[in-house]
C-alpha positions as CSV (number, residue, x, y, z in Angstrom):
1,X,-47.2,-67.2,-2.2
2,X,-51.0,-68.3,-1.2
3,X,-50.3,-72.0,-3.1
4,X,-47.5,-72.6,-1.4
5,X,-49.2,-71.7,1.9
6,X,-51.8,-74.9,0.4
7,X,-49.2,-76.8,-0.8
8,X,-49.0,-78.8,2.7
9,X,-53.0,-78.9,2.8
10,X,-53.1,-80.3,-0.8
11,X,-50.5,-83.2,-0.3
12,X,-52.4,-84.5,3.0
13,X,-55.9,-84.0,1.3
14,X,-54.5,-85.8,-1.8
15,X,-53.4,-89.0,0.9
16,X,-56.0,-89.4,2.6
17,X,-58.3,-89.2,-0.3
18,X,-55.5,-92.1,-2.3
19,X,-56.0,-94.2,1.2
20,X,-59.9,-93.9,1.7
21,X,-60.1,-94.9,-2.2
22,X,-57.8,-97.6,-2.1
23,X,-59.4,-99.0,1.1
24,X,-62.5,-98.7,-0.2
25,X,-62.1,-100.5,-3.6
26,X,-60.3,-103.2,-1.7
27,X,-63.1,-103.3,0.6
28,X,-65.5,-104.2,-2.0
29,X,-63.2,-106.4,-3.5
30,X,-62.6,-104.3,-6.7
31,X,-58.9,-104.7,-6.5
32,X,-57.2,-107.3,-4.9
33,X,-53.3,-108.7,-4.4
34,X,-50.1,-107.4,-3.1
35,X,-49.6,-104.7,-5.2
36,X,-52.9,-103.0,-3.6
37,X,-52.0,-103.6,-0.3
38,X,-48.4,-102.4,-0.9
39,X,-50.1,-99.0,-2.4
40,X,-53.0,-98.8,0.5
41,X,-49.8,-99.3,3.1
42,X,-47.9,-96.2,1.3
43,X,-51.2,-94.0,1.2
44,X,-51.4,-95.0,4.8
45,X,-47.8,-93.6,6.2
46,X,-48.6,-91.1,3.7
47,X,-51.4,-89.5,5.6
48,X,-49.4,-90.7,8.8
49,X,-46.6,-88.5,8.2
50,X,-49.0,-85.6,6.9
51,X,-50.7,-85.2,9.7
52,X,-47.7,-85.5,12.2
53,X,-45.9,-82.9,10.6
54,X,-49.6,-81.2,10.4
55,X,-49.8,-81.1,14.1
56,X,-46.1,-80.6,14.5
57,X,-46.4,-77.1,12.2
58,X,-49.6,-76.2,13.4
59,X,-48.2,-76.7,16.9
60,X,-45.1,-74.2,16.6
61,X,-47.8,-71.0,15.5
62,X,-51.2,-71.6,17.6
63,X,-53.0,-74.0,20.1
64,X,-54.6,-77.2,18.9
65,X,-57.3,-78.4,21.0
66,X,-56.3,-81.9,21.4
67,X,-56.8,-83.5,24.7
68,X,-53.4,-84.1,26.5
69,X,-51.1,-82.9,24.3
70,X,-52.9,-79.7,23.9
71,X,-50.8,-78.2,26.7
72,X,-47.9,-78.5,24.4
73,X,-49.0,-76.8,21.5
74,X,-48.7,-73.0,20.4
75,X,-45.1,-73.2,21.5
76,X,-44.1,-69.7,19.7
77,X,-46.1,-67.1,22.3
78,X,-45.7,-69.9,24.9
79,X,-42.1,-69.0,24.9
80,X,-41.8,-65.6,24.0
81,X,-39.8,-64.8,26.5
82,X,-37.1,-67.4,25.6
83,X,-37.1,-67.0,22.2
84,X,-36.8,-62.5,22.7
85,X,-33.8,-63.5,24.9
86,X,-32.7,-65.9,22.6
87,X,-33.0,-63.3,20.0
88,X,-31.3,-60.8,21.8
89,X,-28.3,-63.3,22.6
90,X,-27.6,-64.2,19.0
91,X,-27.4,-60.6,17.6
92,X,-25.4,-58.8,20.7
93,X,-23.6,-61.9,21.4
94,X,-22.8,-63.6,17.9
95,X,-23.8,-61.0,15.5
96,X,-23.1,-57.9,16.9
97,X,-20.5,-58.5,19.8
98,X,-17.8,-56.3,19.6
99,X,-15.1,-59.1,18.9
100,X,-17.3,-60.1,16.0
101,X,-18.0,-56.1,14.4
102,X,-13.8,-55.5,15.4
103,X,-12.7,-58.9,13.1
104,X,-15.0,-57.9,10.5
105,X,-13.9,-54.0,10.4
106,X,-10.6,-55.3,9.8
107,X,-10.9,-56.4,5.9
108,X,-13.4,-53.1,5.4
109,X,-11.0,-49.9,4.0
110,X,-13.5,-47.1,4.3
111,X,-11.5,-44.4,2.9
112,X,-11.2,-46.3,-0.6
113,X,-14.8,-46.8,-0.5
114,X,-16.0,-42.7,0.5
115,X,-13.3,-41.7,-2.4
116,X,-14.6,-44.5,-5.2
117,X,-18.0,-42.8,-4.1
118,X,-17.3,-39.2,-4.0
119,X,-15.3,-39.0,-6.9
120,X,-18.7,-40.0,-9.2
121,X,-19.9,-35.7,-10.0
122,X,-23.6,-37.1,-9.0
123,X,-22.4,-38.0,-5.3
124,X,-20.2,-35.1,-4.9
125,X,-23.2,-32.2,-5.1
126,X,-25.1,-34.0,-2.4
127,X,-22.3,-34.1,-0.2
128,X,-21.5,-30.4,-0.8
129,X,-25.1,-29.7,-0.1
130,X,-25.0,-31.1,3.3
131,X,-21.6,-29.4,4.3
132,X,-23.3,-26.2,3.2
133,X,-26.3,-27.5,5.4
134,X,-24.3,-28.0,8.3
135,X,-22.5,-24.1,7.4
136,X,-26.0,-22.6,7.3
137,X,-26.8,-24.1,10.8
138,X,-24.1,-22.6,12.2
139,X,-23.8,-19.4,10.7
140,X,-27.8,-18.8,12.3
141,X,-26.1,-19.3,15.3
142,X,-23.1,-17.1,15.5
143,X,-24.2,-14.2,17.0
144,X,-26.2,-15.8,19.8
145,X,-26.0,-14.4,23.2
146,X,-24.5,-17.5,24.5
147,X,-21.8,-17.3,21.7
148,X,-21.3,-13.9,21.9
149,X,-20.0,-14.3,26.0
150,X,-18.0,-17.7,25.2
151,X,-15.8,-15.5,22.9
152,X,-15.8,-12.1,24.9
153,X,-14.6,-14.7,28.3
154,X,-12.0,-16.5,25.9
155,X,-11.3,-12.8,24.2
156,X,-10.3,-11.5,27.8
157,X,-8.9,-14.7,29.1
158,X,-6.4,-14.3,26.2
159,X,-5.7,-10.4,26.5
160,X,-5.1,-10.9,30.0
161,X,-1.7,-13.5,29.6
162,X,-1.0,-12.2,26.5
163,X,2.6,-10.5,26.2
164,X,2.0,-7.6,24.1
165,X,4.5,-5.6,24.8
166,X,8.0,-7.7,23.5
167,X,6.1,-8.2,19.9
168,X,4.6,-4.6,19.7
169,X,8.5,-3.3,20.5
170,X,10.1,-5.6,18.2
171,X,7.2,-4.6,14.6
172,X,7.6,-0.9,16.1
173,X,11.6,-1.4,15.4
174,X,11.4,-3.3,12.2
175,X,9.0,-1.0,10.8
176,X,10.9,1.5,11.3
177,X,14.2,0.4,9.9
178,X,12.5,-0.9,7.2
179,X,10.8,2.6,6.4
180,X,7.3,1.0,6.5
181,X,6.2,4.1,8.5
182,X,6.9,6.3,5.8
183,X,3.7,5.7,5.1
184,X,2.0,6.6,8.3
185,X,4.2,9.8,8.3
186,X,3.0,10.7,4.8
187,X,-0.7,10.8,6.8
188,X,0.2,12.2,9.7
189,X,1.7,15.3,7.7
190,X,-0.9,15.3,4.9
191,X,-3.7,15.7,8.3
192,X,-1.1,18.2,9.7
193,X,-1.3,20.3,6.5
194,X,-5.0,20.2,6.3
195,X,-5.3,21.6,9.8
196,X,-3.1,24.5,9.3
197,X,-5.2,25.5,6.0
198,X,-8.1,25.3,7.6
199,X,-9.7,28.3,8.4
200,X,-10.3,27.7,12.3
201,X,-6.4,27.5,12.5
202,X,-6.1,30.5,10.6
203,X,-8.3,32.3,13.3
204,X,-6.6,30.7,16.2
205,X,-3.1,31.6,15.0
206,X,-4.5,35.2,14.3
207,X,-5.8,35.2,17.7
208,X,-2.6,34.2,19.3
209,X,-0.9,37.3,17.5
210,X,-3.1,39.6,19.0
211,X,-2.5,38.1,22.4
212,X,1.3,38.0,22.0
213,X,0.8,41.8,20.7
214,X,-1.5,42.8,24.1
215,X,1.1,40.6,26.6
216,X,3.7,42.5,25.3
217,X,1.9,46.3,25.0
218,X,1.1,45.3,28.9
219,X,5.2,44.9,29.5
220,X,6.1,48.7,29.9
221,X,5.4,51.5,29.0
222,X,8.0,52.1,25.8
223,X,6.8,48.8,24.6
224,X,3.1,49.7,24.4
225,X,4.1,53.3,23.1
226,X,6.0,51.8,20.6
227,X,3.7,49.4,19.6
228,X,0.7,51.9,19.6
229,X,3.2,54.3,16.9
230,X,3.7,51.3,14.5
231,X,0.2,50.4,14.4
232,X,-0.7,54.4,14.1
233,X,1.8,54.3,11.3
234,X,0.6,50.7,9.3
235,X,3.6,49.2,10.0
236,X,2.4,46.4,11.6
237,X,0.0,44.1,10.0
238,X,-1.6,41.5,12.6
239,X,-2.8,39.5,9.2
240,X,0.5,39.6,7.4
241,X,2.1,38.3,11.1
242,X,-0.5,35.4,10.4
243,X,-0.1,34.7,7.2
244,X,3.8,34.4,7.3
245,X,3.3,31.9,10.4
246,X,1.0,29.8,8.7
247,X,3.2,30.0,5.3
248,X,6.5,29.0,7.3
249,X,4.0,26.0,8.9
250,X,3.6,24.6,5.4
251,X,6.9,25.3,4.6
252,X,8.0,23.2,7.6
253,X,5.6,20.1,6.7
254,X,6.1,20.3,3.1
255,X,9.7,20.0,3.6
256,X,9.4,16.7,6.5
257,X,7.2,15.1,4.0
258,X,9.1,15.5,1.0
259,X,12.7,14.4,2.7
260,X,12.7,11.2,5.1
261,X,16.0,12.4,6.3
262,X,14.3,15.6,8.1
263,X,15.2,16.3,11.5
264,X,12.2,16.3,12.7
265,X,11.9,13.0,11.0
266,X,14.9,11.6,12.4
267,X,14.1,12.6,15.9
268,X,10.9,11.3,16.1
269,X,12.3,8.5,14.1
270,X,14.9,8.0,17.1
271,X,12.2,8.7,20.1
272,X,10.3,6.0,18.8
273,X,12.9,3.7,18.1
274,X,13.8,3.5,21.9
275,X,10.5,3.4,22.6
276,X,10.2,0.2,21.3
277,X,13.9,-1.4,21.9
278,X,12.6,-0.7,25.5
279,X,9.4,-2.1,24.8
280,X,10.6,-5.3,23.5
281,X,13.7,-5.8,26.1
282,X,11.4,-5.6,28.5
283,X,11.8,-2.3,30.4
284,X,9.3,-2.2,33.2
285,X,8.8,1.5,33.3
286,X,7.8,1.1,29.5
287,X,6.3,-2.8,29.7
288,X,4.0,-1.4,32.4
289,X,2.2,1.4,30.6
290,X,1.4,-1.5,27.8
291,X,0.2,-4.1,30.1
292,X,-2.1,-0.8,31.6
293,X,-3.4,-0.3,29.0
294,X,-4.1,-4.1,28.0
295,X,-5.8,-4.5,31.2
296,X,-7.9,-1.6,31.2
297,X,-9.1,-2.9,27.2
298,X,-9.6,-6.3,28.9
299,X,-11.9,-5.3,31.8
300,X,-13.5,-2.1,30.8
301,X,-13.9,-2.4,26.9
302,X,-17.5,-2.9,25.2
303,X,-15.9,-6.3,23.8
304,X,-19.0,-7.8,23.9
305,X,-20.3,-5.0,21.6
306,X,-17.1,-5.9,19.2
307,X,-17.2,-9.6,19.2
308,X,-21.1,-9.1,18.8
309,X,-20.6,-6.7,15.5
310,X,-17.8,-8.7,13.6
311,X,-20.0,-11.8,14.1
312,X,-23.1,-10.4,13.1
313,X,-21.2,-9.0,9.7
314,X,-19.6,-12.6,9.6
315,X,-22.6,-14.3,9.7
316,X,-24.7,-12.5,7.4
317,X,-21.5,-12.6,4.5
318,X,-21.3,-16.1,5.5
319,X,-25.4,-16.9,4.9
320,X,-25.3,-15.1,1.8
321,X,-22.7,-16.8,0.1
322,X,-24.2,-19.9,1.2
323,X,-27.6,-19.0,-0.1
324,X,-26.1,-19.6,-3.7
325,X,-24.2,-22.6,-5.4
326,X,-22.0,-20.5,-7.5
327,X,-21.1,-18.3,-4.9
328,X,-16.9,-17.8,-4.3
329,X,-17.5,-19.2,-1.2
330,X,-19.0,-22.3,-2.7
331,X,-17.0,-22.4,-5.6
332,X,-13.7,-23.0,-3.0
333,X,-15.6,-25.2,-0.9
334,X,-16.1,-27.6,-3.6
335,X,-12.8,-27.1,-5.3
336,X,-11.4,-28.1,-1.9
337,X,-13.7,-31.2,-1.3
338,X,-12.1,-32.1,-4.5
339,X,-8.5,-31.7,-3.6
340,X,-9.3,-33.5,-0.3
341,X,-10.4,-36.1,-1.8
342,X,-7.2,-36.4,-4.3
343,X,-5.1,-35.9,-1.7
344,X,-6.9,-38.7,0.1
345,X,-6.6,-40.9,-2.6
346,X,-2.8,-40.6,-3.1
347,X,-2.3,-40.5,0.9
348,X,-1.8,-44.2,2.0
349,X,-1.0,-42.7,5.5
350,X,-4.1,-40.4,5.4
351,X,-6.2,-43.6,3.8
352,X,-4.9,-46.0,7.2
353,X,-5.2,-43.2,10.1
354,X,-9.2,-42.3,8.5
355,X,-9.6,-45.8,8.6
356,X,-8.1,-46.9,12.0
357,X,-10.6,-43.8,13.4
358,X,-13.7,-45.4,11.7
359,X,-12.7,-48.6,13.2
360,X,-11.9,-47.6,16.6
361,X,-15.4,-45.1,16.2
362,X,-17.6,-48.3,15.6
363,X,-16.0,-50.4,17.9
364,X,-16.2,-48.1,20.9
365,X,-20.1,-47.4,19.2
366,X,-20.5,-51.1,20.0
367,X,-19.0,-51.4,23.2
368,X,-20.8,-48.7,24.6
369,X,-23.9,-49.0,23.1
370,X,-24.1,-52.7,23.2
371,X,-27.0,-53.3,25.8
372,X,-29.2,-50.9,24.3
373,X,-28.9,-53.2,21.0
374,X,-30.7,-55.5,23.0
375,X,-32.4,-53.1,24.7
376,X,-34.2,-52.0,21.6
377,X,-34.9,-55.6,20.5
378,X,-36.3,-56.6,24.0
379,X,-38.6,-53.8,23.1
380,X,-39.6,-54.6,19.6
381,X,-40.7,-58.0,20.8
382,X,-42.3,-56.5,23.8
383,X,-46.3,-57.6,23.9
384,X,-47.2,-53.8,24.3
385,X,-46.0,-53.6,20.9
386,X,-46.6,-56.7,19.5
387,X,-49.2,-58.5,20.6
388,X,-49.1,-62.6,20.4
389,X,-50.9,-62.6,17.4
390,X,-48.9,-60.2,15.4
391,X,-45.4,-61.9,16.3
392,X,-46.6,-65.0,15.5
393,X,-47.7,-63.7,11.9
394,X,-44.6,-62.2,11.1
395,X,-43.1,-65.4,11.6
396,X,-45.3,-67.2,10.0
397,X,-44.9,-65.0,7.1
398,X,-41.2,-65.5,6.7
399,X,-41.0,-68.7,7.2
400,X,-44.7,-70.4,6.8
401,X,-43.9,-71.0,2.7
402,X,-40.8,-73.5,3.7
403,X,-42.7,-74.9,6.5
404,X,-45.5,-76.1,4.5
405,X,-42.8,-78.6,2.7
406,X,-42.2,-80.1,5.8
407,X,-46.0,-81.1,5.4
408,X,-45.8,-82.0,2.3
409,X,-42.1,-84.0,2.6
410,X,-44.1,-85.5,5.9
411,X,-47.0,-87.2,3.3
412,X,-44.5,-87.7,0.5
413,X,-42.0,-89.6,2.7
414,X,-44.3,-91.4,4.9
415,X,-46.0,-92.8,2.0
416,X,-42.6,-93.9,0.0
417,X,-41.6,-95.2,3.5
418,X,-44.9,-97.1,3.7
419,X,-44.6,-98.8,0.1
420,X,-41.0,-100.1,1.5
421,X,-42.6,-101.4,4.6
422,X,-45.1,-103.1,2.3
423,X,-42.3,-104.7,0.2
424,X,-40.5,-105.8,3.4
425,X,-43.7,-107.5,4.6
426,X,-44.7,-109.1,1.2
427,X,-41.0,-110.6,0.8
428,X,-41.0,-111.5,4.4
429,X,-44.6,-113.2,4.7
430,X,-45.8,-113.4,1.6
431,X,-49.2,-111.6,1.9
């Protein structure tokens, strides 16, 4: 790199040197004829041309103090400003103009390029790493406030135009016929037979046979009298009373849960099955108490509290499958990375619509953002950031090696043009 920077130096120091010699040697009369004075003439355009081109180099990176034509010299910071602007037209206007990166887009298929790449196992983890990146960013914010009361307004928004009624009739009437809410009665009477073993029932149905006994002692006088002799006598047994009402109680749910064709069954069966026919052919006397209720959920519910819970429990599942590579969560994600990529690949409508969208992205990237290209290069070339002495090395150092053959082309040319002149002149005038 530094010889070629002397290379231009060398070839002027060797002409001059050649044309002092020869000058001198002829001077003294220690060679003589044409031949010399063809040589001395070359050596002479040699350092000639040298030191034009010298100048001419020199000239283009600082100021040579030469009277006159020193005004002229250290052309590169004397026009800065022409050649930033000049700069800035040839990369937004020729290199970058949006004509120029729309006609090159055009032969560019992006999608056969991200497959090619994705499809090598070594590019594939990276790119999982950053979608799981991206995951973690947003599960951390999830539950934030601001989150939170997008989804509780959109959560009510919904509620509030949402016809719940028609669907809630119509999956009331098909479970039903379909005996899906076997199931719900099989709970209900399972709770129901619970409750009537428990011992609290035992002493509230024990409690309501003394009452029934007292209201009907307080009814007349034969009543109580006759009341008062069976009790005197132990015929009647306020625990047996109990026990045989609580035994028929199990005895009634024992047999509605053991036959779906109980009347009980059926009737409630029947209730609720006009229930929802009315609720899903729109009967307003039925519709209404729905829509209440929806509306009261929709104003007066802690939804905030709910949407705040589930995405707090979301979240935190979500960060700690994310924490790990072979986590399900991960394992899927990167099973369907795969599969979109096959798809992709086999997809020639999927491969042209990704890579019309790239197109049309970069385009409209460079159509809007096309002043600040040269925005940014105005600023890269702006003297608070590069002074005159900096830009002028960094153009010196890409392209001060080539210039230093003009130097040397200068001396090399000048002087083969000098030995022709020579020959002209000897052929011409003989001397």
């Amino acid at each position: 790199m530094k010889k070629k920077r002397k290379l231009g130096a060398v070839s002027l120091v060797v002409v001059a040197s050649g044309l002092t010699a020869i000058e001198t040697a002829i001077h003294f009369k220690l060679v003589s004829g044409p031949v010399w004075q063809i040589i001395a003439g070359g050596f002479e355009a040699g350092t000639v041309g040298g030191l034009a081109d010298w100048f001419a180099v020199s000239a283009l990176f600082r100021e040579v103090p030469i009277p006159i034509i020193r005004r002229h010299t250290n052309i590169i910071v004397k026009n800065r400003a022409r050649l930033t602007e000049g700069a800035v037209d040839l990369v937004t206007n020729q290199w970058l103009a949006p004509d120029v990166v729309r006609t090159k887009l055009q032969n560019i298929s992006f999608s056969e390029s991200i497959v090619r790449v994705l499809q090598e196992p070594a590019n594939q983890e990276p790119a999982v790493e950053l979608i799981r990146d991206v995951l973690s960013r947003l599960a951390d914010g999830l539950d934030k406030p601001q989150v939170v009361e997008f989804l509780e307004k959109v959560l009510k928004d919904q509620i509030g135009g949402l016809d719940i009624a028609g669907p809630l009739g119509r999956w009331m009437e098909d479970a039903v016929h379909e005996g899906r809410h076997n199931r719900l009665w099989d709970m209900v009477l399972d709770a129901a037979e619970k409750t009537i073993n428990d011992r609290e029932t035992r002493d509230q149905v024990e409690s309501r046979v003394n009452q029934v006994i007292h209201e009907f002692k307080e009814k007349d006088f034969f009543k109580r009298a006759f009341l008062g002799v069976a009790e005197f006598l132990g015929i009647l047994h306020k625990d047996v009373i109990t026990e045989k009402i609580i035994q028929k109680m199990n005895e009634f749910t024992h047999a509605a849960r053991d036959n779906p064709s109980h009347p009980l069954r059926i009737k409630v069966d029947s209730m609720v099955l006009d229930f929802a026919h009315g609720l899903s052919s729109g009967d307003p006397s039925l519709t209404t108490v729905i829509d209440g209720l929806r509306s009261k959920f929709a104003h007066h519910a802690d939804t905030k509290g709910i949407i705040q819970g589930i995405l707090f429990r979301f979240r935190s599942k979500l960060s700690e499958q994310l924490e790990s590579k072979d986590s399900a969560f991960m394992l899927v994600l990167t099973n369907y990375l795969r599969e979109i990529l096959t798809d992709l690949q086999n997809d020639r409508l999927a491969q042209k619509n990704l890579d019309t969208w790239v197109r049309d992205t970069m385009t409209n990237l460079a159509e809007k953002y096309h002043h600040t290209i040269g925005d940014m290069i105005r600023a890269s070339l702006h003297p608070e950031k590069l002074d005159d002495r900096g830009l002028v090395n960094q153009i010196e150092e890409k392209v001060g090696n080539d210039l230093q053959y003009i130097r040397l082309n200068g001396a090399v040319v000048g002087g083969l043009v000098g030995i022709l002149l020579g020959i002209i002149r000897f052929l011409m005038t003989g001397r």
